[in-house]
C-alpha positions as CSV (number, residue, x, y, z in Angstrom):
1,X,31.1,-21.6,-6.4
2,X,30.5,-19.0,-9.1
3,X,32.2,-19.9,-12.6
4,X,33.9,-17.7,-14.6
5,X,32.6,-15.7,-17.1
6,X,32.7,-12.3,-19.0
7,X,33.7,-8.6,-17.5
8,X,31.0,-6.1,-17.3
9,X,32.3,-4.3,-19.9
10,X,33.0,-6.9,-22.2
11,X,29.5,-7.9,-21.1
12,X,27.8,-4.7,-21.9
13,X,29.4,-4.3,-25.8
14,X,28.3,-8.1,-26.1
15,X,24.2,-6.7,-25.4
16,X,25.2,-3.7,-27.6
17,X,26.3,-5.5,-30.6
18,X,23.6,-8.2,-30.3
19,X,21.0,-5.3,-30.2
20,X,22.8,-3.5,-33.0
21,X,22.1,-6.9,-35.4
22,X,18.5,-7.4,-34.2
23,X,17.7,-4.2,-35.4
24,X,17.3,-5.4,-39.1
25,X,16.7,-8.6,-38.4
26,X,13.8,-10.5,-39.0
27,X,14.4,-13.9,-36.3
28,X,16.7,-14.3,-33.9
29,X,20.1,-15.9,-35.2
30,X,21.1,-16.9,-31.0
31,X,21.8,-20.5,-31.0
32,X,18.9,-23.0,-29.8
33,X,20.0,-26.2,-31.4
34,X,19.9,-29.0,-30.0
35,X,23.7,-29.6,-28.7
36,X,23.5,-25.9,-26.8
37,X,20.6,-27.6,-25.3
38,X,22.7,-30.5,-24.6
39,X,25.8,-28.4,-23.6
40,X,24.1,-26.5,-20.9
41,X,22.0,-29.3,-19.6
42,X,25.5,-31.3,-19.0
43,X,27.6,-28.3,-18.6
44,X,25.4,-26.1,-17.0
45,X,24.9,-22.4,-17.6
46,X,27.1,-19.3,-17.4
47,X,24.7,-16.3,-18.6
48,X,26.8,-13.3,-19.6
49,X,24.2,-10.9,-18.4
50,X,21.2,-10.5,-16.0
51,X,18.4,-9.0,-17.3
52,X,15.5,-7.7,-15.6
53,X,12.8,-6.5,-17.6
54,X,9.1,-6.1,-18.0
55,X,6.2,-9.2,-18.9
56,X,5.2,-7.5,-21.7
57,X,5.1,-9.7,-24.6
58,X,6.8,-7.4,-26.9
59,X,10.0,-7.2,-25.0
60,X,11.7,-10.5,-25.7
61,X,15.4,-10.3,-24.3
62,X,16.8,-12.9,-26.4
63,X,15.4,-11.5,-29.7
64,X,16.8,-8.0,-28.8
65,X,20.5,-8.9,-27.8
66,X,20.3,-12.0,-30.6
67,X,20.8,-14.3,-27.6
68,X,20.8,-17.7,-27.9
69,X,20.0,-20.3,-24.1
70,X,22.7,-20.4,-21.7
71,X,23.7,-16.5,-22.3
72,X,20.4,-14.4,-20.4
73,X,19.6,-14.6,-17.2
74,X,16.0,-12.8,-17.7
75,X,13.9,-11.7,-14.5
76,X,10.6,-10.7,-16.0
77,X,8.1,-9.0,-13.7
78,X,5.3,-6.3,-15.0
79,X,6.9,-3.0,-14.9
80,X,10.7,-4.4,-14.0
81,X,9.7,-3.6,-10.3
82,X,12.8,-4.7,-7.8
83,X,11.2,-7.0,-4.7
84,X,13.3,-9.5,-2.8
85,X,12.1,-12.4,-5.5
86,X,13.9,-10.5,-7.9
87,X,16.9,-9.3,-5.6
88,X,17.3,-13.0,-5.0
89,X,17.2,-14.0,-8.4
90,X,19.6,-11.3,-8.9
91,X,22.3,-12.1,-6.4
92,X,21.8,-15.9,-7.2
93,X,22.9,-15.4,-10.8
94,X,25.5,-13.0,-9.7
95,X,27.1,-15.1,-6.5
96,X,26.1,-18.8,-8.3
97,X,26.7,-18.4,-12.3
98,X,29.5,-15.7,-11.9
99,X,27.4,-13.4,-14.1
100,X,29.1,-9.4,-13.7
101,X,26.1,-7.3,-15.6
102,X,22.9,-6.6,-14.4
103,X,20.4,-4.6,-16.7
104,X,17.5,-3.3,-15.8
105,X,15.7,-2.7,-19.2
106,X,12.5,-0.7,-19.2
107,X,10.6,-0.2,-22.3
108,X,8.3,2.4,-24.2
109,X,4.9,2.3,-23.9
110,X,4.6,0.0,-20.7
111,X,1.2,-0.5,-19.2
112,X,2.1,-0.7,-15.9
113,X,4.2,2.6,-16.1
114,X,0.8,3.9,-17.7
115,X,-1.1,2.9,-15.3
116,X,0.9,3.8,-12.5
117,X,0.9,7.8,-14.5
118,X,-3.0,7.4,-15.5
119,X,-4.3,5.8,-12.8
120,X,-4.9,4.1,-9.2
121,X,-5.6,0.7,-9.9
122,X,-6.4,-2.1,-7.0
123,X,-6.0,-5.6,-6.6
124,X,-2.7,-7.1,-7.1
125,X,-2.2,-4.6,-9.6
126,X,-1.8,-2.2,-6.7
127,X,1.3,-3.5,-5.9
128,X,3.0,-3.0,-9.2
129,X,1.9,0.4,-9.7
130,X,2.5,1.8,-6.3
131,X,6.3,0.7,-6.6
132,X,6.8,2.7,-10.0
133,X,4.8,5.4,-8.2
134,X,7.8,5.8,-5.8
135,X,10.0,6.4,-8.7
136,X,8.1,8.2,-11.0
137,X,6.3,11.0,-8.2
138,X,4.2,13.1,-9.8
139,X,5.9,13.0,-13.7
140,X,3.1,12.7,-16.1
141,X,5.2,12.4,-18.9
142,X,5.8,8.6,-19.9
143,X,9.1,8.4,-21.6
144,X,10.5,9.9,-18.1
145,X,8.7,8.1,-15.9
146,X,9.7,5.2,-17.3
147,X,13.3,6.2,-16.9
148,X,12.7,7.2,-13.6
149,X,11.2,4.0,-12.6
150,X,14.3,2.0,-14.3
151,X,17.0,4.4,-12.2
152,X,14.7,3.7,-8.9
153,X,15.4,-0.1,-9.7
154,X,19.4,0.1,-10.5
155,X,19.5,1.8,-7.2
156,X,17.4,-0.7,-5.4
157,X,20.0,-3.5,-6.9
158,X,22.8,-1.3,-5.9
159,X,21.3,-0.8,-2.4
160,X,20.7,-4.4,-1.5
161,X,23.2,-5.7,-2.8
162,X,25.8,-3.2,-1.2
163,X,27.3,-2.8,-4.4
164,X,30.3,-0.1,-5.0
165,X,32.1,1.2,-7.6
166,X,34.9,-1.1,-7.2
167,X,32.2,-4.1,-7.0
168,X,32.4,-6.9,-10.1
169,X,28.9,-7.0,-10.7
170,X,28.0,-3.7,-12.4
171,X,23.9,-2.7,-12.9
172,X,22.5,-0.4,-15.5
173,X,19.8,1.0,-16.7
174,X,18.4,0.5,-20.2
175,X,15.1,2.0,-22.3
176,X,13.9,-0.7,-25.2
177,X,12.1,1.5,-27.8
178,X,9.3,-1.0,-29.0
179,X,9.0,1.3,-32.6
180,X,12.3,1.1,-33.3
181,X,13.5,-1.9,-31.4
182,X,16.6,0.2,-30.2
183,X,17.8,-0.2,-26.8
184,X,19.3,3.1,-25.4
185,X,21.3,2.6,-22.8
186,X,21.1,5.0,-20.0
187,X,24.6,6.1,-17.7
C-alpha cells in the first residue's frame, strides 16, 4: 500500500529550489540527525522523488537538491542506463512509497557517455556503452549525446511502465552541469 506523498509538480519545484540553494553552498544543509534517522527507521520512508542518475562520484543527489534521508530515492548505475534492475527499483518506489517524480539526471562530462562517443570498449563495460549507443547514434558531440541518452531513458521508464499523460507518476529528464553545479531541467 503506497503512502501518500507530494504531487509531481510540487515535487519538481521541491528539486528546483533545493538545487537553487546548493548552488552557493558549501555542505549540504538536508537533515541527517539522528531523530530523521530515528523517524524513518520507525516510520519508514516516503521519498518525494526518484532519481536515477549516474555512479560518478561527483554527482551526489542529495548535495545537489539539499536533501536530507528519507526524501531521495537515488538509482545510481554508470551512465543512468534504464535495465529491469532499475525499472524495478523504479516502479517499487513508485507503487510501494507513493513517490510521483521520477528524474532521470545525466550529467556533463560522463565517462561512460564518452566512452560510448570515443570508443568500443569490452567487458562489462560493453554493456553500459552499447545502451547509450542506442540513444546517442552516431552524435559525436557530448553535451547532446548525453541528452539524448537521458531522453532514451525517460522513454524507456515511460514505456515499461505504460505511463500516460494522465498517469501520477511523472518522469523527466534532467542535465547536472558538474562546473557549475546547475541542474537544467530538460521538457
Amino acid at each position: 500500500m503506497a503512502h501518500q506523498n507530494l504531487p509531481a509538480a510540487e515535487a519538481l519545484s521541491k528539486l528546483k529550489e533545493g538545487n537553487g540553494r546548493y548552488l552557493t553552498a558549501s555542505s549540504n544543509p538536508g537533515d541527517v540527525s539522528p531523530q530523521i534517522r530515528q523517524k524513518t527507521c520507525d516510520e519508514g520512508q516516503t521519498p518525494y522523488a526518484i532519481v536515477i542518475t549516474c555512479s560518478d562520484s561527483r554527482v551526489i543527489p542529495e548535495s545537489i537538491f539539499t536533501a536530507g534521508i528519507g526524501e531521495l530515492f537515488t538509482i545510481r548505475v554508470a551512465g543512468n542506463v534504464m535495465d529491469h534492475h532499475q525499472l524495478g527499483s523504479v516502479e517499487y518506489a513508485a507503487d510501494h512509497l507513493g513517490t510521483n517524480l521520477v528524474v532521470v539526471l545525466g550529467h556533463t562530462h560522463c565517462g561512460a557517455v564518452g566512452a560510448a562517443v570515443t570508443s568500443d570498449p569490452g567487458g562489462f563495460v560493453k554493456y553500459i556503452t552499447d545502451e547509450i549507443k542506442k540513444a546517442i547514434g552516431d552524435e559525436k558531440d557530448e553535451l547532446k549525446a548525453c541528452r539524448l541518452n537521458v531522453e532514451r531513458s525517460v522513454s524507456i521508464i515511460k514505456d515499461q511502465l505504460k505511463l500516460t499523460d494522465s498517469s501520477d507518476l511523472k518522469v523527466c529528464g534532467a542535465i547536472y552541469h558538474i562546473d557549475s553545479g546547475k541542474v537544467e531541467f530538460m521538457d
